[in-house]
N, C-alpha and C positions, 0 to 999 in steps of 0.2 A: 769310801764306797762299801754300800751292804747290799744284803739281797735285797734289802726295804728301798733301796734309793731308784727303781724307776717305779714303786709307789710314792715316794718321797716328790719326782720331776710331774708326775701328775697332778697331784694336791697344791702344787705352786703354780698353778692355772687357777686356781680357787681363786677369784674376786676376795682380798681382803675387806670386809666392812669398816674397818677401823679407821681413823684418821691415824694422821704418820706418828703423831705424836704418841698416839698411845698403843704403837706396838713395841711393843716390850718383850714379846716373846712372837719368833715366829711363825706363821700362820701354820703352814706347811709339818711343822713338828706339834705343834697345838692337835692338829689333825688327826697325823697318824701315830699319836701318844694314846687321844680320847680311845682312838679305833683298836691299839690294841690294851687299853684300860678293861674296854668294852668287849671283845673277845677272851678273856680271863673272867668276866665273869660281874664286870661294872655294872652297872643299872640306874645311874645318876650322875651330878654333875659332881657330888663330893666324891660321889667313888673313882669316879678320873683324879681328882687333885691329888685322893690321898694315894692312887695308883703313882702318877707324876713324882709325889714327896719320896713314895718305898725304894722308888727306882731311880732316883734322881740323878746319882753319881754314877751307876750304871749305865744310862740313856746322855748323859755328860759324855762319859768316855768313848761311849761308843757311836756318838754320833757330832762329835767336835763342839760339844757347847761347851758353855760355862753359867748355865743358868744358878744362881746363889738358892732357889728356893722354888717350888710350886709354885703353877698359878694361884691363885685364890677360886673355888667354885663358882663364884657369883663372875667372874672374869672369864671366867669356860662358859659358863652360861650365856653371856653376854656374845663372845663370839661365836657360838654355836647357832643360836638363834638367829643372828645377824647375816649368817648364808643363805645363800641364794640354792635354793636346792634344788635347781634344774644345772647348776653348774656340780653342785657336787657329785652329781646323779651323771651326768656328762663325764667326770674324771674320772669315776669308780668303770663305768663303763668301758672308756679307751683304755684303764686297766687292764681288765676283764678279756680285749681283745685283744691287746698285747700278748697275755697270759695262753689264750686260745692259742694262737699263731706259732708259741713258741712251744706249747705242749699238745698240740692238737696233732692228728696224725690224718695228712688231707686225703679227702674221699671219704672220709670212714664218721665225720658229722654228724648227728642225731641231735637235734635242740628237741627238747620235753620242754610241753607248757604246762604251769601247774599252779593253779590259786591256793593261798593260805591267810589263814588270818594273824595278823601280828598279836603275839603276846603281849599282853600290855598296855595295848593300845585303846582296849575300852576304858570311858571316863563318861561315869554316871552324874559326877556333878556338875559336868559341862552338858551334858545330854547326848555326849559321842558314843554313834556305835564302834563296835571294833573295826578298825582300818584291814582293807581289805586287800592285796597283795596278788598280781598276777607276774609267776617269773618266768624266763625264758632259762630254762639246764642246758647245756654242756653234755651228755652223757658222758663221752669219751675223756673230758678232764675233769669232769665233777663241778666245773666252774658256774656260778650265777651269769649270767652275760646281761641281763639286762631285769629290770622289773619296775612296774608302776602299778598305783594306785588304782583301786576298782569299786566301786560305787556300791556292788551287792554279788553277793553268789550267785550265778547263774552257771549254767551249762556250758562246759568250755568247748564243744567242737564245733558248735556253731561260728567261731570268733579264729577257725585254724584257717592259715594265710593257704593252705594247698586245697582246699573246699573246689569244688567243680566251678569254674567259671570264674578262680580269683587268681588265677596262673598258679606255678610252682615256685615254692621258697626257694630261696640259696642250698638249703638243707634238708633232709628227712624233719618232719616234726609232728610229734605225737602229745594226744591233749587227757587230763583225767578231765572224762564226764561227769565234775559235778561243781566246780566252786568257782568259775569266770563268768563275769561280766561278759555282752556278747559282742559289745564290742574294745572286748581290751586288747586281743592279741595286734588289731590295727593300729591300736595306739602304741605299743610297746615301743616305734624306733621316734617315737613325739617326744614333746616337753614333756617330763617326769611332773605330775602335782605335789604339794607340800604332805611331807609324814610328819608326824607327831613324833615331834622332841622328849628326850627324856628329861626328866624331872628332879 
């Protein structure tokens, strides 16, 4: 038991892609290895492996494996790709709400909407523009709660769920007037669309 294991019981809702044979390592630790590969400072599929290889017998001990070696990148890649990312989108969020519930102080709520654009995300040799990002803040725990994909910069008050004649949110929620899509804050509690994989 760590502080990771009710992110850990989330991640094991993750749809495996794999056929049974060839899970070899499990999904669930595959996951939350890459994610904190990836918050240290990863930016590709080798930089999780060799994250996985640095800390191998550390992430061994302390989470009851006995994996002999890293995945291979091209086997991270494989199963990374192979997610269904309205499920993963789905887990991070019952996180998310977990986390709310357990460090939120009720009554006192304030969700901030706010577009950004993903670092990284433009790809001039595919002809993609930068992927566009509309999230839903936390103020009082600083937590993401939810966010999806957004077509272009627009004007974000136009798209706030308390507007006159669209009833009152759950919560206070305030918008920066300048980078949502008009209609993304409706879609925020929908299917999540596909973000771009890193490389």
């Amino acid at each position: 038991m760590t502080a990771l294991s009710p992110l850990l019981d989330v991640l094991a809702d993750v749809p495996d892609p794999r056929r049974a044979e060839g899970k070899v390592y499990k999904l669930p630790y595959v996951l939350l290895f890459s994610i904190l590969a990836i918050v240290t400072g990863g930016n590709s599929y080798r930089a999780i492996a060799t994250f996985i290889d640095v800390h191998r017998h550390r992430l061994n001990n302390v989470f009851g494996l006995n994996w002999s070696r890293a995945p291979a990148h091209t086997a991270i890649r494989y199963i990374l790709k192979g997610l269904d990312p309205s499920a993963v989108e789905a887990a991070f969020r019952r996180h998310a709400a977990g986390l709310q519930a357990a460090c939120g102080t009720a009554g006192t709520a304030h969700i901030a909407l706010d577009g950004k654009t993903l670092r990284g995300s433009f790809d001039k040799f595919h002809d993609r523009a930068a992927a566009q990002l509309l999230n839903a803040f936390a103020t009082d725990t600083a937590l993401v709660l939810a966010h999806i994909d957004i077509a272009e910069k627009s004007n974000e008050i136009p798209c706030r769920p308390d507007r006159p004649g669209q009833g009152q949110p759950a919560n206070p929620a305030s918008a920066d007037p300048g980078n949502l899509a008009d209609h993304g804050a409706a879609r925020i509690r929908q299917k999540p669309q596909q973000r771009p994989q890193p490389r």
